[in-house]
C-alpha positions in Angstrom: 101.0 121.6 149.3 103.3 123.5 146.7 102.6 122.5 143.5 105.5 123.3 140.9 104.5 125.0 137.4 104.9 122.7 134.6 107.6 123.9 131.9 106.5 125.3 128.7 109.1 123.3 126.0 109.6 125.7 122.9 110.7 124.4 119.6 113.8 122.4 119.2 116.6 125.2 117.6 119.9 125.0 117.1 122.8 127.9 117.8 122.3 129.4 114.4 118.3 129.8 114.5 117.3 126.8 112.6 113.9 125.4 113.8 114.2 121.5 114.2 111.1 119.3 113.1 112.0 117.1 111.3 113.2 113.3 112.8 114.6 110.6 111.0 114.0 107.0 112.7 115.8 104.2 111.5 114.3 101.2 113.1 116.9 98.9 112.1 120.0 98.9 110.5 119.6 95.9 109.2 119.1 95.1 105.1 118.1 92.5 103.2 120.4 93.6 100.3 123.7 94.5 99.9 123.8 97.7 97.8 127.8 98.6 96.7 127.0 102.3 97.9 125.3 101.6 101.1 126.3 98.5 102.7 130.0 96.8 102.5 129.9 93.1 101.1 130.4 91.1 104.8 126.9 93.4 105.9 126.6 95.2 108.8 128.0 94.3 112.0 124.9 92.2 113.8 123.3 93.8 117.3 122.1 91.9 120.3 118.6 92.6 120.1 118.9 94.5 123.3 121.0 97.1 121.9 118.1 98.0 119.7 115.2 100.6 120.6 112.4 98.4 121.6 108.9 99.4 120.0 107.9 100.9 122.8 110.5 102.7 123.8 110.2 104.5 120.1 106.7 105.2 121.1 108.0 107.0 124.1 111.1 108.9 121.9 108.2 109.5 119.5 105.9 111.6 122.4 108.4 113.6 123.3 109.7 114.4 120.2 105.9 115.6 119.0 105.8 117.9 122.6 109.5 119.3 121.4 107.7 120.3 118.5 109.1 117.8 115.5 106.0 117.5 113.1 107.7 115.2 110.4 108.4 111.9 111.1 110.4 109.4 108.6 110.8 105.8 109.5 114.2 104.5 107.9 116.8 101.3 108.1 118.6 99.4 107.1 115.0 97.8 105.2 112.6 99.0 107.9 110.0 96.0 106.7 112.8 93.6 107.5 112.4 93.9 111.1 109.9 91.6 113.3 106.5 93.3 113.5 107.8 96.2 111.4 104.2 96.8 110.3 102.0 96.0 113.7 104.3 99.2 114.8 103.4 101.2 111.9 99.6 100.7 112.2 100.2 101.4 116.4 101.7 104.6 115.6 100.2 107.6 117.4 101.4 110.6 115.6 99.4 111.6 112.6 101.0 111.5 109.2 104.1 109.9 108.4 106.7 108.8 105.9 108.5 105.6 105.2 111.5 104.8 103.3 112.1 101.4 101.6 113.6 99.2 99.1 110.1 97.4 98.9 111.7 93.9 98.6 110.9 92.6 102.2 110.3 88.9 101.8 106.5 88.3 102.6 105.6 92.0 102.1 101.8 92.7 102.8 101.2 95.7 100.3 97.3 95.8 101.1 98.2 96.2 104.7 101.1 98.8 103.7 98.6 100.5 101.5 95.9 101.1 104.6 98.5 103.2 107.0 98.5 106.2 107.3 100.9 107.5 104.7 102.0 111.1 103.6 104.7 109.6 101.6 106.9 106.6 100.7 110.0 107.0 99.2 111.3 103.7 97.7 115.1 103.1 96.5 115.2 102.3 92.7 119.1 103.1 90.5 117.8 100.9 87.9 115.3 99.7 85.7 118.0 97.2 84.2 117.2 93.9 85.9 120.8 92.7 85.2 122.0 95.6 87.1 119.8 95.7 89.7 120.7 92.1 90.9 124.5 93.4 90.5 124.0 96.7 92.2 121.9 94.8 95.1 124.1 92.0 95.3 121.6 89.3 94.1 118.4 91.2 94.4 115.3 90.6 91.7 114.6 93.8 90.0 110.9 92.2 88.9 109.4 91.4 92.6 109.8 95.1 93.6 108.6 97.0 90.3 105.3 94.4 91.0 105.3 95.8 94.4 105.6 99.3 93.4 102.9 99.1 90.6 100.3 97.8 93.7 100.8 100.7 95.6 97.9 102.5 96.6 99.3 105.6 98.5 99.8 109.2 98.1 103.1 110.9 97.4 105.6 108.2 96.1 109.3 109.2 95.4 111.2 107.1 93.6 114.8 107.4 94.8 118.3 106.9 92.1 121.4 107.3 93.6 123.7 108.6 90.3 126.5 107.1 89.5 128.8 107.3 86.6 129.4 104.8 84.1 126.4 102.7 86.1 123.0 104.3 85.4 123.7 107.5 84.3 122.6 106.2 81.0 118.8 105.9 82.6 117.6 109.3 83.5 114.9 109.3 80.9 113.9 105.6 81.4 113.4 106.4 85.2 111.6 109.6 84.5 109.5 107.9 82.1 108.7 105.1 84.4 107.6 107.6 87.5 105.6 109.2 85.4 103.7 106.3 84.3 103.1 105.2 87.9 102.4 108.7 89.0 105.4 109.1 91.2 108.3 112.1 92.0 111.4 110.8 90.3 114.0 111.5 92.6 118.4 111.4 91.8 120.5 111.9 94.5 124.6 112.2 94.2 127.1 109.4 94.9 128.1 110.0 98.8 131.1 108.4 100.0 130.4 106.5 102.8 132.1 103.1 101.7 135.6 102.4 100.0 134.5 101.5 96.8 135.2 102.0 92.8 131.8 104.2 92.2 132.2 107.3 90.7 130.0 110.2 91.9 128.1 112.2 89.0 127.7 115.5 89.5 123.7 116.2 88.8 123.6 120.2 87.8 124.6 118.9 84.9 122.2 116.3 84.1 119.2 118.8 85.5 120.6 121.7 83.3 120.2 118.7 79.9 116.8 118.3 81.1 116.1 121.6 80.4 117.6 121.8 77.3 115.6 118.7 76.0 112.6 120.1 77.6 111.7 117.0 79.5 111.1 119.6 82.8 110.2 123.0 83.3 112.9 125.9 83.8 111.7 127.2 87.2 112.5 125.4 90.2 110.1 124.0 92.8 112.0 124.4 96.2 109.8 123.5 99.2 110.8 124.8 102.3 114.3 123.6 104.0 113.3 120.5 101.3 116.8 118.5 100.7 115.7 118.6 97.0 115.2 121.3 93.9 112.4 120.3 91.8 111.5 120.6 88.2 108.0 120.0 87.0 107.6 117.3 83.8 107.2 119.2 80.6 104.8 116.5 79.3 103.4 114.8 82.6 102.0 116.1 86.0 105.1 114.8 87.9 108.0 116.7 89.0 111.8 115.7 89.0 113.8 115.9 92.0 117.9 116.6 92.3 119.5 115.8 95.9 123.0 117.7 95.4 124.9 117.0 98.9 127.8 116.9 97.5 127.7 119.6 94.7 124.9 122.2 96.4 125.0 121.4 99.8 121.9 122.0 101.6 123.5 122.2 105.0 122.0 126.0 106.0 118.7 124.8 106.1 118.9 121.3 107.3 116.0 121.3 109.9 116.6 117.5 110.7 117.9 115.1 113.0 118.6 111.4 113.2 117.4 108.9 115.7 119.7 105.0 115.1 118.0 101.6 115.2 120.3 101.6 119.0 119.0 104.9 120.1 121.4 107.5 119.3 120.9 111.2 118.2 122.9 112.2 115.2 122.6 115.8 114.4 124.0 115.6 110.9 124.7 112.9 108.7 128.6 112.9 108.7 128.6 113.8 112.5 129.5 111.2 115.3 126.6 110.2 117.4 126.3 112.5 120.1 123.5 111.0 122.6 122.2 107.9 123.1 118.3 107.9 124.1 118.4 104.2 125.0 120.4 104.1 127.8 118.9 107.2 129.4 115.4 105.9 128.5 116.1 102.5 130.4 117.7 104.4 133.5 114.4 105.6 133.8 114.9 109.2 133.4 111.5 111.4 132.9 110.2 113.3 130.0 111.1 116.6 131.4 115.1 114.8 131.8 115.2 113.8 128.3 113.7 117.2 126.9 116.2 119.2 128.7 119.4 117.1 126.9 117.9 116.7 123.9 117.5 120.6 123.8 121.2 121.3 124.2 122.2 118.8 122.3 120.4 120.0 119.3 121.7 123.1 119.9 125.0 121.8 119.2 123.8 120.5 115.7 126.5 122.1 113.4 126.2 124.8 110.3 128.0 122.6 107.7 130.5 119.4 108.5 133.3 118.3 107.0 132.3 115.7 104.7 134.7 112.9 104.8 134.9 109.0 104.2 132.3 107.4 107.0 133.6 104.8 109.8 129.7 103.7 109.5 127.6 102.5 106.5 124.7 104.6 105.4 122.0 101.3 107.1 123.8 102.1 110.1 123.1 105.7 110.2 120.0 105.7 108.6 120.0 107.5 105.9 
């Protein structure tokens, strides 16, 4: 009896030489807040809970994604703790290290059991340290539940995320600093995208990292990890660093080395680009591994240099982040 050889898979790579491994995984795009910059005020449109990725149909994505060499794995929303048995999936996972990214505020949170998984990282959204604009910004969110939650945490490598915008908490840099610093965390601000029609003004942060200098509250030399989304600055007076995520202003787009998996299965291969595969369907018309790795192969190869950033059909839960 013949037997056929079984295909060596190489490294995920799109048409310009850029090595692929990193996945995004948002495992709903569901929220339990409102945020003015992320989700419009009527929420997101609600999915049968068929058209979501079932658990183990993630596990699956997640095998074959490992043997197509990603190494980096980010679990997203929407409020990834919102969903049903969001943590009984974490502590199944299979796949080494990961990373989550949260707002923290997930009614009935269990921090001890999110403090025992196994973590590299946990980036949690914070714009404010104001409670009164916190609960406006979230859209009736309680600023105090979450800093208790964040103060309990017990894992390595916390990022505090600020999306920047003008007029808003562009008042706060220090304050937020201050505060990662005292918990031991990366302080993190990311420009204003425009993903949603509303009256928030974007701050452009070269300007705000260049003051920072100037004060001296970080270091001169930039930190710049490899294909990182972020430039960071080390704390003058504390072991933390400073991040800046400058999509808008310093795009990052030549070394993006990522791609995004939606809460309904679909492959995005840039943040502003339209869904161009959907895993879900081919996963549940039982196509193999080998089936899967060849598509997803062109299709990243497709991912492009740098798209046109324009105003977004879909709300940043929806794609993930």
């Amino acid at each position: 009896m013949r037997v056929s050889a079984m295909r060596v898979w190489k490294m995920l790579k799109d048409s310009f030489g850029r090595i692929i491994d990193y996945a995004r995984i948002s495992l709903t795009d569901k929220c339990n807040m409102r945020c003015r910059y992320c989700i419009p005020e009527e929420g997101v449109k609600k999915r049968c809970h068929d058209e979501l990725l079932k658990f183990e149909e993630i596990y699956f994505l997640l095998e074959i994604l490992k043997e197509l060499g990603i190494n980096k794995f980010r679990f997203t929303g929407g409020e990834p703790f919102i969903r049903r048995e969001a943590m009984c999936f974490f502590e199944n996972l299979n796949i080494g290290e990961f990373y989550i990214t949260t707002n923290l505020s997930a009614d009935n949170l269990d921090i001890d059991r999110l403090n025992n998984l196994n973590l590299d990282g946990i980036n949690i959204s914070l714009d404010t340290l104001n409670p009164k604009k916190y609960t406006w910004l979230s859209r009736g969110w309680y600023l105090k539940g979450v800093i208790e939650n964040i103060r309990n945490l017990r894992v390595k490598n916390i990022k505090l995320n600020a999306v920047i915008i003008k007029g808003f908490n562009d008042d706060e840099i220090k304050p937020l600093i201050n505060f990662a610093n005292e918990i031991g965390a990366t302080m993190r601000f990311i420009e204003k995208m425009d993903f949603l029609k509303d009256n928030l003004k974007y701050v452009p942060l070269d300007k705000i990292r260049k003051n920072l200098i100037l004060d001296n509250i970080i270091s001169e030399e930039k930190i710049s990890p490899k294909n990182s989304a972020a430039i960071y600055h080390q704390q003058s007076a504390g072991k933390g660093k400073v991040g800046f995520i400058m999509p808008i202003s310093k795009p990052f787009c030549s070394t993006c080395d990522r791609i995004r998996l939606t809460a309904d299965g679909a492959i995005k291969l840039c943040l502003f680009a339209e869904k161009s595969l959907n895993l879900r369907d081919m996963l549940r018309e039982e196509k193999n591994k080998d089936e899967i790795k060849e598509i997803l192969t062109k299709t990243a190869f497709a991912k492009p240099r740098a798209p046109k950033i324009n105003l977004q059909t879909e709300s940043m839960s929806a794609i993930g982040g």
